[in-house]
N, C-alpha and C positions, 0 to 999 in steps of 0.2 A: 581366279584360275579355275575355278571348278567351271564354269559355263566350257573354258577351254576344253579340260578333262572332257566334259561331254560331249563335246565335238568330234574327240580322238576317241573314244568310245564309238559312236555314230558312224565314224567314216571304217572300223574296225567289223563290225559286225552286222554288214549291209547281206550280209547273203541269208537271213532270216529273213520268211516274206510280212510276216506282221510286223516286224520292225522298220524294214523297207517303209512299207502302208506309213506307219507312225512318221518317219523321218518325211515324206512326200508331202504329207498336209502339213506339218508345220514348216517345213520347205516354203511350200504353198502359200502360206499365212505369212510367212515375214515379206517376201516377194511380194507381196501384195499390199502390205501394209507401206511398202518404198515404194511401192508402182509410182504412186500420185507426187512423189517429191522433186519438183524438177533440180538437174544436177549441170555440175560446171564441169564443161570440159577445157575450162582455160585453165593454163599452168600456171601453179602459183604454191608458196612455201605452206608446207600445213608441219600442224603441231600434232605428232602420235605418238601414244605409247602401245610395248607390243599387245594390250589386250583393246585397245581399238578395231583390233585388226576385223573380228567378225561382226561387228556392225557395218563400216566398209564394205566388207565382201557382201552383204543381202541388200546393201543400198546400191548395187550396181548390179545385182544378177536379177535374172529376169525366166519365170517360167511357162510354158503352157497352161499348165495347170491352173493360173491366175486368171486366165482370156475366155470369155465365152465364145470359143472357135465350134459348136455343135459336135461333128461326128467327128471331126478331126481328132479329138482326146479318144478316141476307142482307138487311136491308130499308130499316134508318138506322141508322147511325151519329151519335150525339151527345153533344157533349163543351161542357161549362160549369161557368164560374168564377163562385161565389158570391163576389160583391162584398163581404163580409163589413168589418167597422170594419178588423181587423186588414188584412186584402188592402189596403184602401184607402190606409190609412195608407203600407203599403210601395209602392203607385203613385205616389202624390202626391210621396215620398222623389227615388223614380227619375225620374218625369216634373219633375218642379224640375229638376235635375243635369242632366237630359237636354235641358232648353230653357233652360240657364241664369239659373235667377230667384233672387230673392234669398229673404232669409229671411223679410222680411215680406209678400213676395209668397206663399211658401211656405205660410203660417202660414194667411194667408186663405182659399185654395184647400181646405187641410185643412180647416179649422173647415167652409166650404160642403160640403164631402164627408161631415163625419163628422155634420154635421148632418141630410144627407139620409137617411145612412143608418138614422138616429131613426126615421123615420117609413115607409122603403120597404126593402126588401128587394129589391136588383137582382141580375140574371144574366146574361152575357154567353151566350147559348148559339151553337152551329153545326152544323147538320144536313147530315148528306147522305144521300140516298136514290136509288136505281136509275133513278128518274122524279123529275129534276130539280123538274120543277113540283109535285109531294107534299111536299116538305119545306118548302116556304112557309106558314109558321103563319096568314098573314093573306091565303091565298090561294082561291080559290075550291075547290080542286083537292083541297085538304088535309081533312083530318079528324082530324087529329090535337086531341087537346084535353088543355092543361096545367094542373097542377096544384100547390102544395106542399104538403105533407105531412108533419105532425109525428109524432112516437114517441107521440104520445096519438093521433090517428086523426085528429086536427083537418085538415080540407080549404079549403084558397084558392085563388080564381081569381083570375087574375092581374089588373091592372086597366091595366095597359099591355102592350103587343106591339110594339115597335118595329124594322121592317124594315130595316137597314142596305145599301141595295143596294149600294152601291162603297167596301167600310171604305177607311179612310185606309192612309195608309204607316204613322203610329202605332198605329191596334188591329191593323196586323199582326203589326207590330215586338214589341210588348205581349201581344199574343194568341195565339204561332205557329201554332195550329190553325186560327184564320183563314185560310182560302184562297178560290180562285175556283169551285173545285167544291162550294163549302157555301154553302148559305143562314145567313147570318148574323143573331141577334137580341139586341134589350136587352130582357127579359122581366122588370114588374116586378111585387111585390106589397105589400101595403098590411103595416108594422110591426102594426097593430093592423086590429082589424075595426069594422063598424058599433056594436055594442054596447060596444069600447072595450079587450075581450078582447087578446094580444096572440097573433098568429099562430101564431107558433113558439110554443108553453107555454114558463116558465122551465124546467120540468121534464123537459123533452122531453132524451132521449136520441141523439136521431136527429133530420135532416130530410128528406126526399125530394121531389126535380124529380121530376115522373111525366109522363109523355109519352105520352097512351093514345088507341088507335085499335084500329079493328078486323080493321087487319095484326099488331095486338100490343101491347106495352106497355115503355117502358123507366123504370126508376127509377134515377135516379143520385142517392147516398145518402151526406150527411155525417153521420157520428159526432160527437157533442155532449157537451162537459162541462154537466151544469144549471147554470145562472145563479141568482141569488136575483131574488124573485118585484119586479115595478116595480109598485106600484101603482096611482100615479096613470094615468088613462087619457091618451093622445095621440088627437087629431084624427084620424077615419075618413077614408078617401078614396074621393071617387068612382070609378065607373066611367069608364076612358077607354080602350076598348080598340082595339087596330090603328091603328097610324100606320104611316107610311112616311117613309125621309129619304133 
């Protein structure tokens, strides 16, 4: 519990800048250290307990700060956790234990998580950029345009952008790279496409968050075990893009 403690500590007192600094390279360094681990995005029963939870969370997030992108890093900075079945599972673990609920409470919550993640593909992202008002994805200011991206070449836009302007005490607690100097977002996109295709190929090796503008380009990139191929098609989903909460 103490690693915990320091997390709630971390996500508490981001608005010091030498602290910030501290918390970004070792941000930096775990990220990095999970870069190279390729991961499953097949669904499948895992065993957690609630202090699993923050190894989970750095073996699915993914920074700039990790990539040799050149001048790009004088400009954003951006770090996101793919919501992945597995991630999910080990939140739903930690958040039950953490708001004491029961096991059937537990159970439900799960099944509505793993269910969503059937059909969407979410990412908690957080940007920061020199000019506060550019990192807002759903802002006038911005020009930034996202993307995912599988190891076949396959491209999707996203078809939600959800602006978080005052996270909670929990996505800080949850999310330590959450702070007050990032714009915060829920970036989603559809498990399959209009034709029925499925996003990410089973075959796909890799996926990539792309982040492209005409200051530059960041790709933050998980490694992929192939899954076996799902046939049947799932339900497209409209466009619904930019909200705000």
């Amino acid at each position: 519990m103490a690693q915990d403690a320091q997390m709630r500590t971390a996500s508490n007192g981001l608005g010091d800048g030498w602290f910030l600094g501290i918390l970004v390279c070792l941000t930096g360094a775990l990220v990095h250290a999970c870069a190279t681990q390729p991961l499953s995005l097949q669904p499948k029963e895992h065993v957690f307990t609630p202090n699993d939870y923050y190894a989970v969370l750095w073996r699915w997030t993914r920074s700039s700060d990790s990539f040799d992108i050149g001048r790009l890093r004088e400009v954003a900075h951006i770090t996101a956790t793919f919501e992945s079945p597995e991630f999910r599972w080990a939140y739903v673990v930690r958040y039950a234990a953490d708001h004491s609920m029961g096991m059937d409470e537990r159970g439900r919550l799960l099944e509505q998580s793993l269910a969503d993640a059937r059909v969407r593909h979410r990412f908690l992202v957080a940007i920061g950029t020199v000019l506060f008002r550019e990192g807002d994805l759903t802002g006038n200011q911005s020009d930034w345009r996202v993307l995912l991206i599988d190891s076949t070449g396959k491209q999707s836009e996203p078809i939600e952008i959800i602006r978080i302007r005052r996270p909670s005490a929990d996505l800080r607690t949850y999310f330590p790279f959450v702070h007050r100097q990032r714009h915060v977002f829920r970036v989603v996109f559809p498990t399959h496409d209009q034709s029925g295709e499925q996003t990410i190929a089973p075959e796909s090796t890799y996926v990539m968050l792309r982040f492209a503008s005409a200051l530059g380009r960041v790709d933050l990139r998980w490694d992929l075990e192939p899954t076996p191929s799902v046939k049947e098609a799932r339900p497209a989903l409209s466009k619904n893009l930019v909200k705000a909460q």
